[in-house]
Biopython code that builds the backbone (N, CA, C, O; Angstrom):
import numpy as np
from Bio.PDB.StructureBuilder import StructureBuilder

atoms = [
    (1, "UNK", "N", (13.735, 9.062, 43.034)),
    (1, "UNK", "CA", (14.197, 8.218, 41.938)),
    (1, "UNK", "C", (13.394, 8.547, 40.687)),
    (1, "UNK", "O", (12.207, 8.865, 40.618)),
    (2, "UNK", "N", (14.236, 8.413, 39.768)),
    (2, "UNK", "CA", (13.327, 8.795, 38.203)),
    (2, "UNK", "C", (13.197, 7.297, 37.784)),
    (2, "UNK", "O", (14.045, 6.411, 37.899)),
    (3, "UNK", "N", (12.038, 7.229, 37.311)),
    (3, "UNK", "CA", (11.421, 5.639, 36.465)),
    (3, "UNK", "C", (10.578, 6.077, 35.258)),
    (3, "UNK", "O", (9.630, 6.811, 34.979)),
    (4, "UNK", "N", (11.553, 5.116, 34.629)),
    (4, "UNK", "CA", (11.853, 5.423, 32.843)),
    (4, "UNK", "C", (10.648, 4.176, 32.411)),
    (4, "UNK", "O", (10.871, 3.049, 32.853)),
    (5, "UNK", "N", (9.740, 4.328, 31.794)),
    (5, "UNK", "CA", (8.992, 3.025, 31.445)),
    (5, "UNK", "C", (8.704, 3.251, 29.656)),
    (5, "UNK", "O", (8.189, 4.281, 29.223)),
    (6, "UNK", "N", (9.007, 2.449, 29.038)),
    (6, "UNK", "CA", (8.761, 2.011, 27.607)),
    (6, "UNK", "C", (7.649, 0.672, 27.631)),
    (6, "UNK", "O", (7.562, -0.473, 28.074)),
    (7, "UNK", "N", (6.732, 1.867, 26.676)),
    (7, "UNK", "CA", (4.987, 0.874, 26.552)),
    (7, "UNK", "C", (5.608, 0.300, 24.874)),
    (7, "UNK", "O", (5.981, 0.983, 23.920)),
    (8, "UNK", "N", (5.514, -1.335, 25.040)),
    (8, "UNK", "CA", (5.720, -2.428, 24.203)),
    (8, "UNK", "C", (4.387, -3.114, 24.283)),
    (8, "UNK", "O", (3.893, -3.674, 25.262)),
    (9, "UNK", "N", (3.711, -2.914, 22.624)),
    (9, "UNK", "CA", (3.295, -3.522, 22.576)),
    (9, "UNK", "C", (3.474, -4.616, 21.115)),
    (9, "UNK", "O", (3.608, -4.396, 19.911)),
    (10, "UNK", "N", (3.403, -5.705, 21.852)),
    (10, "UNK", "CA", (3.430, -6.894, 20.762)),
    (10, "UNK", "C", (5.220, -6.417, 20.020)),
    (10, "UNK", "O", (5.391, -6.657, 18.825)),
    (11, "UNK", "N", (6.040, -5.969, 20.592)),
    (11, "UNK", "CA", (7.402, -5.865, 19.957)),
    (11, "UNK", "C", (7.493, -4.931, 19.398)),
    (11, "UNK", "O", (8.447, -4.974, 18.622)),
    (12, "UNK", "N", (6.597, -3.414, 19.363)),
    (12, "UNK", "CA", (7.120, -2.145, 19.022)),
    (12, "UNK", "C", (7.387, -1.493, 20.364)),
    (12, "UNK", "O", (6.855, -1.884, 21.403)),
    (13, "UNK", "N", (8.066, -0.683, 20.307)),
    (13, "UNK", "CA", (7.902, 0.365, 21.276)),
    (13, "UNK", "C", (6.489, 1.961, 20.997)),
    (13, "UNK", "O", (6.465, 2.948, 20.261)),
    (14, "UNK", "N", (5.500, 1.356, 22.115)),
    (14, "UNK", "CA", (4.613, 2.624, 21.033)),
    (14, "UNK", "C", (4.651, 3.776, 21.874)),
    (14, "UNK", "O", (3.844, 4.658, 21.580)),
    (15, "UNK", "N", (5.744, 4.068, 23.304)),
    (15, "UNK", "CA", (6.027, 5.673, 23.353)),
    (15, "UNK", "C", (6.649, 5.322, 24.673)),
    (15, "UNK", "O", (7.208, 4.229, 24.767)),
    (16, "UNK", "N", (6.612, 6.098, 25.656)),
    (16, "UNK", "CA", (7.470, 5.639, 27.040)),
    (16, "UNK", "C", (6.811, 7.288, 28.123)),
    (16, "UNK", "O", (6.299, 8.331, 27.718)),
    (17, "UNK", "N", (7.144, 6.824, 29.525)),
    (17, "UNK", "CA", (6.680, 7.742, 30.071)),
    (17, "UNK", "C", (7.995, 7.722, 31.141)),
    (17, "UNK", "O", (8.531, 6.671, 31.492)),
    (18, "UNK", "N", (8.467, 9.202, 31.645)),
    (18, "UNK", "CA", (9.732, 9.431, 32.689)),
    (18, "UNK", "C", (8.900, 10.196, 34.216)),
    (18, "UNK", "O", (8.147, 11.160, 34.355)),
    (19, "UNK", "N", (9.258, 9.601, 34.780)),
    (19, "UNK", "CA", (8.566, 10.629, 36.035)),
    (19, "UNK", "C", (9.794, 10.654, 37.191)),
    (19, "UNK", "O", (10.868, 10.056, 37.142)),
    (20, "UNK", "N", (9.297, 11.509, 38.207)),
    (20, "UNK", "CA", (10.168, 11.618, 39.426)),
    (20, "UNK", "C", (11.176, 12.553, 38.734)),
    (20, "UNK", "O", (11.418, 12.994, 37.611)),
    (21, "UNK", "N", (11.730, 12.636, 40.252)),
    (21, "UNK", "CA", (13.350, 13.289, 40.403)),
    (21, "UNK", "C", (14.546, 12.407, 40.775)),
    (21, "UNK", "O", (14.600, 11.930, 41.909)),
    (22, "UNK", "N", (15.476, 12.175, 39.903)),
    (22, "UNK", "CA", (16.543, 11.143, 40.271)),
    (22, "UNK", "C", (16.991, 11.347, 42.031)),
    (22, "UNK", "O", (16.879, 10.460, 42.877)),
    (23, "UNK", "N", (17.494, 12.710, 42.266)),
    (23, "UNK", "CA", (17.725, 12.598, 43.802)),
    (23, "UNK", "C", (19.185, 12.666, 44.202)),
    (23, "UNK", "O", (19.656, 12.827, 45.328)),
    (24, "UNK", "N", (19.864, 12.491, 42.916)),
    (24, "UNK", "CA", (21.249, 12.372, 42.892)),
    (24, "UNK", "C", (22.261, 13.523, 42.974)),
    (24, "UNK", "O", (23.432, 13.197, 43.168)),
    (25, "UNK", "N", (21.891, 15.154, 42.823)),
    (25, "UNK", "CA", (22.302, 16.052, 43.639)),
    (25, "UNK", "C", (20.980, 17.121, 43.212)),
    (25, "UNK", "O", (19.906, 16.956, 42.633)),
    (26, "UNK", "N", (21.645, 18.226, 43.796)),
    (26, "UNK", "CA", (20.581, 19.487, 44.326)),
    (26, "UNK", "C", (19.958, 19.948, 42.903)),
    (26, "UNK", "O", (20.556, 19.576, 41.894)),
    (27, "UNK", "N", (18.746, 20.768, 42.760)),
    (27, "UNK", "CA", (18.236, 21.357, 41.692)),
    (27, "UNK", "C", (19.301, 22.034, 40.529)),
    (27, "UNK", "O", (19.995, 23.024, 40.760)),
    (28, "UNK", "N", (19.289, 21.593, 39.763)),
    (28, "UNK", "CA", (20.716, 23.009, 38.783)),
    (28, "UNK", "C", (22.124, 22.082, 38.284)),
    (28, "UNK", "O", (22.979, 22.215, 37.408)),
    (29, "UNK", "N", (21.788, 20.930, 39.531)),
    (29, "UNK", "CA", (23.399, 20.296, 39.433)),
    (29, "UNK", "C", (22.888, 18.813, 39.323)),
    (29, "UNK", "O", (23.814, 18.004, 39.367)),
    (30, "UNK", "N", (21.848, 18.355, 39.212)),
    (30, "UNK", "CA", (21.835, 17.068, 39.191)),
    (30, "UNK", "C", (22.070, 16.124, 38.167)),
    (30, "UNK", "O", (20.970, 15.829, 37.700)),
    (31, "UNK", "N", (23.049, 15.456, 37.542)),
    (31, "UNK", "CA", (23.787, 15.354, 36.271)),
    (31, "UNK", "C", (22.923, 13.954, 36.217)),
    (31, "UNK", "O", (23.071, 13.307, 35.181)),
    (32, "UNK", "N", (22.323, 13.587, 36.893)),
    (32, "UNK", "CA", (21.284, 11.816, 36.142)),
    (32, "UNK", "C", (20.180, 12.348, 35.801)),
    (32, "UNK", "O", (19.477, 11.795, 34.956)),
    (33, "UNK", "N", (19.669, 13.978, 36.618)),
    (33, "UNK", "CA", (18.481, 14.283, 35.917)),
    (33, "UNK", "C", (18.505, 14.756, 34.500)),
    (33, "UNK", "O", (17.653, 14.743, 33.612)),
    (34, "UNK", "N", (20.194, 15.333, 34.580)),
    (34, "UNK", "CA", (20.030, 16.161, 32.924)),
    (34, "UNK", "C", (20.122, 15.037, 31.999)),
    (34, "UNK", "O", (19.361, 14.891, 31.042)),
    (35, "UNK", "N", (21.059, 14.257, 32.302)),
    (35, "UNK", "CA", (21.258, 13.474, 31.135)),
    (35, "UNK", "C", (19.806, 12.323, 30.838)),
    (35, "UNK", "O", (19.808, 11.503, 29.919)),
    (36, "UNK", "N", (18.904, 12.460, 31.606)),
    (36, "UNK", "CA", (17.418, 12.280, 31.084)),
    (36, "UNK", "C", (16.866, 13.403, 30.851)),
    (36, "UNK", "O", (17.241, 13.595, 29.694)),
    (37, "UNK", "N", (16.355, 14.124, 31.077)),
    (37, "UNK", "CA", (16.152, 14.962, 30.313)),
    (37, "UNK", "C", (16.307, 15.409, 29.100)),
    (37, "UNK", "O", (15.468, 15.542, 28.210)),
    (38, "UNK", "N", (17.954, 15.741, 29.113)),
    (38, "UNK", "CA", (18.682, 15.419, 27.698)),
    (38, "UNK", "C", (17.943, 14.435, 26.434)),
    (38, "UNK", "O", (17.521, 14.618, 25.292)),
    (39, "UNK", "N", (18.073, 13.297, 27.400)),
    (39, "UNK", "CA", (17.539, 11.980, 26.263)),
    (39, "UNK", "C", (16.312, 12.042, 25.675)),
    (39, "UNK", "O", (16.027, 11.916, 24.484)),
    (40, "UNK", "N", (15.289, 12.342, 27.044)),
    (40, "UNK", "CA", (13.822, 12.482, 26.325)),
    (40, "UNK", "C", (13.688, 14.112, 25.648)),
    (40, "UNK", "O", (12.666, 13.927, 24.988)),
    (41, "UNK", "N", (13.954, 15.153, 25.466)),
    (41, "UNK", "CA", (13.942, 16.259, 24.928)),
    (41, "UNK", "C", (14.817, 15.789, 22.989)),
    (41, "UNK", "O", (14.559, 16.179, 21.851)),
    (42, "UNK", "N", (15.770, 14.885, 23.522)),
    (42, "UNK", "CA", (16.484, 14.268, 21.788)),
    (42, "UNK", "C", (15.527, 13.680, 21.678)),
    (42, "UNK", "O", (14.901, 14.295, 20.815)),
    (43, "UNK", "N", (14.704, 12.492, 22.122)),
    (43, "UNK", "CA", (13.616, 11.605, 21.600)),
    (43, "UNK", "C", (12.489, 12.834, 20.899)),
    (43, "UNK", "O", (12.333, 12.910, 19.680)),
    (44, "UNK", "N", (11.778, 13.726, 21.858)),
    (44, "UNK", "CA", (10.865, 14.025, 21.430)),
    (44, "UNK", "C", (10.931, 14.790, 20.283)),
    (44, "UNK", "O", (10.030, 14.706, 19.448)),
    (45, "UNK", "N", (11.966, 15.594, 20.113)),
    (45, "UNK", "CA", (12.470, 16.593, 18.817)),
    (45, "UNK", "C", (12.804, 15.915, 17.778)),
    (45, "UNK", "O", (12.440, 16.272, 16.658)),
    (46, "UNK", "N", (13.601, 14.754, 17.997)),
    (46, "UNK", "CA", (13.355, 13.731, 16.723)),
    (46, "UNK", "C", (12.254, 12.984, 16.071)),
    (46, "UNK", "O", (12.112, 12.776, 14.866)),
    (47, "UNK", "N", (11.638, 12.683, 16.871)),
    (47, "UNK", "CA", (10.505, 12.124, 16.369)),
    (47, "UNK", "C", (9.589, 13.224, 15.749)),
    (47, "UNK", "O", (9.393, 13.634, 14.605)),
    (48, "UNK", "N", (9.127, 13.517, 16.948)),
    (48, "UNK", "CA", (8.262, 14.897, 16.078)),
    (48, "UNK", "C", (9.262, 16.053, 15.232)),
    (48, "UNK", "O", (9.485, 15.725, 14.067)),
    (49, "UNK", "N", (9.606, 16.778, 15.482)),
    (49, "UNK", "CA", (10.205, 17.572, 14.305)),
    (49, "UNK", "C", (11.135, 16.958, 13.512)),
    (49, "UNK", "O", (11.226, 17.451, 12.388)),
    (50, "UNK", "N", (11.750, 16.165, 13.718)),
    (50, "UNK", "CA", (12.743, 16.000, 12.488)),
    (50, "UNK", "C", (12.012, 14.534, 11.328)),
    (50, "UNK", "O", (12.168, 14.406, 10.114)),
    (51, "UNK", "N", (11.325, 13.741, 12.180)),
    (51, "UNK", "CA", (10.628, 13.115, 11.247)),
    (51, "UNK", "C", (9.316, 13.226, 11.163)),
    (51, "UNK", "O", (8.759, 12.450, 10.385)),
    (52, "UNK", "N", (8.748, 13.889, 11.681)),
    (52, "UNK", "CA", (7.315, 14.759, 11.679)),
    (52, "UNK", "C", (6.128, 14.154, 11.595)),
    (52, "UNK", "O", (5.100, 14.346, 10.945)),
    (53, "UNK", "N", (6.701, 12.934, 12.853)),
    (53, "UNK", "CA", (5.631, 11.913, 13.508)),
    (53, "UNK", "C", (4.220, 12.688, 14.092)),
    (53, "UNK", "O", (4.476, 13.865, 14.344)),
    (54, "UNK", "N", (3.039, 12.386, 14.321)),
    (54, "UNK", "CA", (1.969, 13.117, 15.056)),
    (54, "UNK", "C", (1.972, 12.653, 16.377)),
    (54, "UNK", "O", (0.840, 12.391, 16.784)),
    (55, "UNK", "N", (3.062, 12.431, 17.338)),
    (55, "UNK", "CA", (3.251, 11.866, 18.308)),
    (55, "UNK", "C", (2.306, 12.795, 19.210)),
    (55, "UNK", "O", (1.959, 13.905, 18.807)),
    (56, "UNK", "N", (1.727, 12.056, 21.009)),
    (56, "UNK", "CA", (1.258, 12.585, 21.443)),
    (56, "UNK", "C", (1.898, 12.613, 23.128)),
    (56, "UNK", "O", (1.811, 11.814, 24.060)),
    (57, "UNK", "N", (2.814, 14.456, 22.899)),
    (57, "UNK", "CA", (3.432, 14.471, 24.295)),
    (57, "UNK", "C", (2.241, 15.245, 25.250)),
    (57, "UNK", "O", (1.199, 15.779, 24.870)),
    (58, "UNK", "N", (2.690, 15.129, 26.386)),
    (58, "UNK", "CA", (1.639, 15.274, 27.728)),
    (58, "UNK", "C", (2.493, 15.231, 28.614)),
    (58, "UNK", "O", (3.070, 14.180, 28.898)),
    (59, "UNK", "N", (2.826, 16.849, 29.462)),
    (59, "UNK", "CA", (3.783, 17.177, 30.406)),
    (59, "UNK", "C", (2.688, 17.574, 31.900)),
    (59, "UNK", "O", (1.752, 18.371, 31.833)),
    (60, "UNK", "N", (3.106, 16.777, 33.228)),
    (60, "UNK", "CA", (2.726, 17.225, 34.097)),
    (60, "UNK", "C", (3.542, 17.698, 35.008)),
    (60, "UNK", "O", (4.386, 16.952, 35.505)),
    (61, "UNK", "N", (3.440, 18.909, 35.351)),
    (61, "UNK", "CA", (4.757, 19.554, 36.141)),
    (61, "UNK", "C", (4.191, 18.910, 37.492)),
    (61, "UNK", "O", (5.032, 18.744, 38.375)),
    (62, "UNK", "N", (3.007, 18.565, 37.739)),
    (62, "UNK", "CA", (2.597, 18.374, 39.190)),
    (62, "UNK", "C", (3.125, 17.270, 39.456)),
    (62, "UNK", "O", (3.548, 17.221, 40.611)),
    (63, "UNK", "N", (3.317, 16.105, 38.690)),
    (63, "UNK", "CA", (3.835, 14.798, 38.966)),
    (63, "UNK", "C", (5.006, 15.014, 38.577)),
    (63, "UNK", "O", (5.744, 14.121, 38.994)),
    (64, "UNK", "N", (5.597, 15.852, 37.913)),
    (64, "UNK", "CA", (6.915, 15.562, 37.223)),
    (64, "UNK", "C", (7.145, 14.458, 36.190)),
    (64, "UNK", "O", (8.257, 13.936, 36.111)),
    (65, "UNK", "N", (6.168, 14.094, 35.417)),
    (65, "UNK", "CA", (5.712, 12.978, 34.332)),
    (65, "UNK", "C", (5.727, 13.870, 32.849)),
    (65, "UNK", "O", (5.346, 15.011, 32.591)),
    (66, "UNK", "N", (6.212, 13.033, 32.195)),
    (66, "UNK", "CA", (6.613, 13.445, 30.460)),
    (66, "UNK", "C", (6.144, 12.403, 29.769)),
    (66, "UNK", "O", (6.871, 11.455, 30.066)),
    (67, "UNK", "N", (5.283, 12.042, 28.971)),
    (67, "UNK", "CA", (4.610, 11.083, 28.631)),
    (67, "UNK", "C", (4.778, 11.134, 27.026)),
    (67, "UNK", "O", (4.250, 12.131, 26.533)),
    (68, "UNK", "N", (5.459, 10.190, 26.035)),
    (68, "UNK", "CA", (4.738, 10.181, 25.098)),
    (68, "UNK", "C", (3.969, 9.163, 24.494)),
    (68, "UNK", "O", (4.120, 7.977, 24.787)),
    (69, "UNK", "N", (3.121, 9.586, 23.632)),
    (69, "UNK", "CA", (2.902, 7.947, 22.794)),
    (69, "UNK", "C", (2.577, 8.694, 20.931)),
    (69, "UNK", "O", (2.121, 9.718, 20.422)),
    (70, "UNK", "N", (3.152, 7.417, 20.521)),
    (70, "UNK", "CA", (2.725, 7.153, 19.170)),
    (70, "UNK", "C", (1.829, 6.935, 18.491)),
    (70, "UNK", "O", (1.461, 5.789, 18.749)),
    (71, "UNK", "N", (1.183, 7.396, 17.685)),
    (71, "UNK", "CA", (0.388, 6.870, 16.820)),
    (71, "UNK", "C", (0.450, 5.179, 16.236)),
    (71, "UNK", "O", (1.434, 4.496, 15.952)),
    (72, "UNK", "N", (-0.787, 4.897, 16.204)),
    (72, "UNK", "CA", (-0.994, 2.758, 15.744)),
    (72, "UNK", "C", (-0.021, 2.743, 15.356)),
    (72, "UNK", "O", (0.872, 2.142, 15.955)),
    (73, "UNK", "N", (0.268, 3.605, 13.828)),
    (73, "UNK", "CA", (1.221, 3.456, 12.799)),
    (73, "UNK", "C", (1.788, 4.515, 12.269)),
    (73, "UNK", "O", (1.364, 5.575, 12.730)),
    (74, "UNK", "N", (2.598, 4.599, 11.461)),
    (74, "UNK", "CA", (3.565, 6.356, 11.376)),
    (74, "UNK", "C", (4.230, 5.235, 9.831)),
    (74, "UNK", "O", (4.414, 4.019, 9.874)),
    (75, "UNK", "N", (4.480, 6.246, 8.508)),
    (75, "UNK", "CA", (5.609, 6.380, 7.396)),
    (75, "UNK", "C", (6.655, 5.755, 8.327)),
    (75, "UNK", "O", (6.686, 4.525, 8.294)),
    (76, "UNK", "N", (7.558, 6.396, 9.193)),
    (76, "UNK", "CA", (8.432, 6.550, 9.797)),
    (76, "UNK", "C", (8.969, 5.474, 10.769)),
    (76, "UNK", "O", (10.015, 5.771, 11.346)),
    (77, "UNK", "N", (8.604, 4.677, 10.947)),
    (77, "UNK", "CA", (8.187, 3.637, 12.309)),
    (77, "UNK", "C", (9.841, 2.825, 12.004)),
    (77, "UNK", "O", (10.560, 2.758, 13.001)),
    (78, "UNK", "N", (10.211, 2.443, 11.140)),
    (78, "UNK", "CA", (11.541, 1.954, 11.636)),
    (78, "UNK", "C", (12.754, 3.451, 11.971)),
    (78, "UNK", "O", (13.892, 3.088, 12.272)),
    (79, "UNK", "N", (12.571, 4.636, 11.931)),
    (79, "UNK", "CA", (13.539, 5.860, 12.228)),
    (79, "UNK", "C", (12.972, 5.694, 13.414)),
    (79, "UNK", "O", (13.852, 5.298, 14.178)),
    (80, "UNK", "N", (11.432, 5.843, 14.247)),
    (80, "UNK", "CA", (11.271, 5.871, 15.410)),
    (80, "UNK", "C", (11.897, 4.618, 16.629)),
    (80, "UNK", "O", (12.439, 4.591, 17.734)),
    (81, "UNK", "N", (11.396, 3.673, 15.561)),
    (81, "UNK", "CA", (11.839, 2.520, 16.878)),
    (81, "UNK", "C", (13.459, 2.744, 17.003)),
    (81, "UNK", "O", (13.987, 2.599, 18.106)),
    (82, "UNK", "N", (14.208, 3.084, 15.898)),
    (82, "UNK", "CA", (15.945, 3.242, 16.514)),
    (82, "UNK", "C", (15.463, 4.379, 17.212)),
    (82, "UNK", "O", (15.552, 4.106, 18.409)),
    (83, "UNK", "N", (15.151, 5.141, 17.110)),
    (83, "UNK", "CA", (15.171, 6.364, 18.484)),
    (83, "UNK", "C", (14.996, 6.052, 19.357)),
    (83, "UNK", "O", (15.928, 6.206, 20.147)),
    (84, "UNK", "N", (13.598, 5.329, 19.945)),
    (84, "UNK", "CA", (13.203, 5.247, 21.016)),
    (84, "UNK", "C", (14.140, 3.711, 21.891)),
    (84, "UNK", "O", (14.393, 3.409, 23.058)),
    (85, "UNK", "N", (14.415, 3.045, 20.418)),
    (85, "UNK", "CA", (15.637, 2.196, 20.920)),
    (85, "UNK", "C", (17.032, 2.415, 21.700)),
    (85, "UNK", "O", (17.456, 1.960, 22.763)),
    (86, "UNK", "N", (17.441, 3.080, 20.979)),
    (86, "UNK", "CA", (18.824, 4.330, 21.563)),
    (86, "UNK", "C", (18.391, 4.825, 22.769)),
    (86, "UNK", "O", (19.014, 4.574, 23.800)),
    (87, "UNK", "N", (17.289, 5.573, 22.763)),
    (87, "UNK", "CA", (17.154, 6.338, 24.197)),
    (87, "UNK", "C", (16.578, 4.971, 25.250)),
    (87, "UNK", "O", (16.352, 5.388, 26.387)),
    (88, "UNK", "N", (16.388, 3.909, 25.134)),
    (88, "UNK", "CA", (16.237, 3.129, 26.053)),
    (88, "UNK", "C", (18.170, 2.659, 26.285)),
    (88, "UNK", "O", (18.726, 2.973, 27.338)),
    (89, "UNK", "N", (18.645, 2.205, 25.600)),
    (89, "UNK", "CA", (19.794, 1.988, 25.684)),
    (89, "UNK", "C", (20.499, 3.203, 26.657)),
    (89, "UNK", "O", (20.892, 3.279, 27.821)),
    (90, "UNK", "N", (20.446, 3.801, 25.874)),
    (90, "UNK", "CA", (21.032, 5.217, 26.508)),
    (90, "UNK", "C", (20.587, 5.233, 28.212)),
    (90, "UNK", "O", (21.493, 5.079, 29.031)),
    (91, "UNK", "N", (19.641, 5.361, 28.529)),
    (91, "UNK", "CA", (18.859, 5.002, 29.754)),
    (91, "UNK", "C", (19.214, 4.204, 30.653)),
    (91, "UNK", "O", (19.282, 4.401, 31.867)),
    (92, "UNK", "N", (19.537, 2.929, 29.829)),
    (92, "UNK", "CA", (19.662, 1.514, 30.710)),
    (92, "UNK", "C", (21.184, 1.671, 30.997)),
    (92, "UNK", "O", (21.636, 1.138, 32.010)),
    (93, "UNK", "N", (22.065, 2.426, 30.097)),
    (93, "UNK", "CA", (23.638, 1.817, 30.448)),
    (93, "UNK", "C", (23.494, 3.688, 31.639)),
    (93, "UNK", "O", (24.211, 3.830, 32.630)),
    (94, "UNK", "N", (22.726, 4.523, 31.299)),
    (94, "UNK", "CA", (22.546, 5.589, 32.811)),
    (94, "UNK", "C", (22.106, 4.645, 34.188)),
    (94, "UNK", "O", (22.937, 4.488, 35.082)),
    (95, "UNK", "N", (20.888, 4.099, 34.276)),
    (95, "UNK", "CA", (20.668, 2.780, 35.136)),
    (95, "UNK", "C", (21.765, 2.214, 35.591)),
    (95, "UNK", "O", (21.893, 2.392, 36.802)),
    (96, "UNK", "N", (22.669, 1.557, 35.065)),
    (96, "UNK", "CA", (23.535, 0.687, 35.398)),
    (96, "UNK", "C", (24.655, 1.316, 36.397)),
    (96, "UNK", "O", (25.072, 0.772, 37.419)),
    (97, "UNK", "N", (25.069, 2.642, 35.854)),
    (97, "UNK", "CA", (25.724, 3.360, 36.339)),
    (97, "UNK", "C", (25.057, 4.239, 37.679)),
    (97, "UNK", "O", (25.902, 4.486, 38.540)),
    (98, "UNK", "N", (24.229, 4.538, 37.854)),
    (98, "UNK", "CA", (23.541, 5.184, 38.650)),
    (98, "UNK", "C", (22.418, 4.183, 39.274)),
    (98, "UNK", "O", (21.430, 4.709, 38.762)),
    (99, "UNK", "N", (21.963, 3.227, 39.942)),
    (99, "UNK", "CA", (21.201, 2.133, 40.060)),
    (99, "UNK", "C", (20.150, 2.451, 41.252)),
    (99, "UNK", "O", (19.172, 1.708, 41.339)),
    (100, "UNK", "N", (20.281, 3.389, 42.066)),
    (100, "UNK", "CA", (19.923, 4.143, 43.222)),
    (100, "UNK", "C", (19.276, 5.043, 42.926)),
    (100, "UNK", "O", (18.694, 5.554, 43.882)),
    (101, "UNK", "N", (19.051, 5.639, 41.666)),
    (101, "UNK", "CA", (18.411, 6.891, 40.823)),
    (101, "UNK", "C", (17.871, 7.168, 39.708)),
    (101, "UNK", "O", (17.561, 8.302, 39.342)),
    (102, "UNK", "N", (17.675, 5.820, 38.894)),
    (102, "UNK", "CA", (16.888, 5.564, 37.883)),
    (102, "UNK", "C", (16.304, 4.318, 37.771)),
    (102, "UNK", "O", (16.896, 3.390, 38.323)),
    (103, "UNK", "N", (15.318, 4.095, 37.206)),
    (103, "UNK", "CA", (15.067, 2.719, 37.123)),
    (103, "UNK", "C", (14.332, 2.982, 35.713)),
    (103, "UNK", "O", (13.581, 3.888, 35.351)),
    (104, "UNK", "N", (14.989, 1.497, 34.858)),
    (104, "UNK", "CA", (14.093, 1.164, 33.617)),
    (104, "UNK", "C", (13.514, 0.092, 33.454)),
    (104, "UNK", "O", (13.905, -1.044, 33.721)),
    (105, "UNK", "N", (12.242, 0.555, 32.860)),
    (105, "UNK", "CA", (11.812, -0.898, 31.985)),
    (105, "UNK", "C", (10.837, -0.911, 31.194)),
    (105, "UNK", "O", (10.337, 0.206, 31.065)),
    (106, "UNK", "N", (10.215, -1.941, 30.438)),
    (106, "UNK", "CA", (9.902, -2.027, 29.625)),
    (106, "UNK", "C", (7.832, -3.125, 30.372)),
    (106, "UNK", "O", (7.536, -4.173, 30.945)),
    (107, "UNK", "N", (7.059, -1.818, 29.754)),
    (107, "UNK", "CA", (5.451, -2.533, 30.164)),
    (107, "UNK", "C", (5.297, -2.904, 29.250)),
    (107, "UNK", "O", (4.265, -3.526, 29.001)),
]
sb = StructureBuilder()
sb.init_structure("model")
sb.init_model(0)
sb.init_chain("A")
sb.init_seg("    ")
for serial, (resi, resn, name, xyz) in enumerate(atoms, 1):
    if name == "N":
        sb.init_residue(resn, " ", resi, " ")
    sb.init_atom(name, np.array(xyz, "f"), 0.0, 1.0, " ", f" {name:<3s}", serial, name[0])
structure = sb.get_structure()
């Protein structure tokens, strides 16, 4: 199972971490892993390159964990929170649909 967690603090979102393997078919074909993947690869390219946040990603292939977090504060902070808003959305209505192979929430 993949578990999606968004770190809230005090009512921002200040980054989120994805780990695991959904489980939902074989390596190459597993369509709940891409479409996370998908999501966090749009999160991270938006934030950092297109609004050119100093975000801080941290990939462990050993856990299969993608971690980011934000800086206290960023110019940018209402473009980020709709991002990281969307990709929770995005996430949760994948969750809903797939309930056996993702799990979200919010620490």
């Amino acid at each position: 199972m993949t578990r999606v967690e968004f770190f809230n603090q005090n009512g921002r979102i200040s980054g989120f971490s994805v780990s695991g393997h959904s489980g939902y078919g074989a390596e190459g074909t597993d369509i709940v892993c891409a479409a996370v993947s998908t999501a966090v690869t749009f999160a991270d390219a938006t934030i950092r390159d297109v609004l050119g946040v100093q975000a801080k990603t941290k990939v462990n292939d050993e856990q299969a964990r993608i971690t980011l977090t934000l800086p206290a504060s960023c110019e940018e902070e209402d473009a980020v929170q709709a991002v990281l808003t969307g990709m929770m959305l995005t996430l949760s209505a994948l969750r809903d649909d797939y309930p056996d192979y993702i799990e979200v929430m919010e620490v």
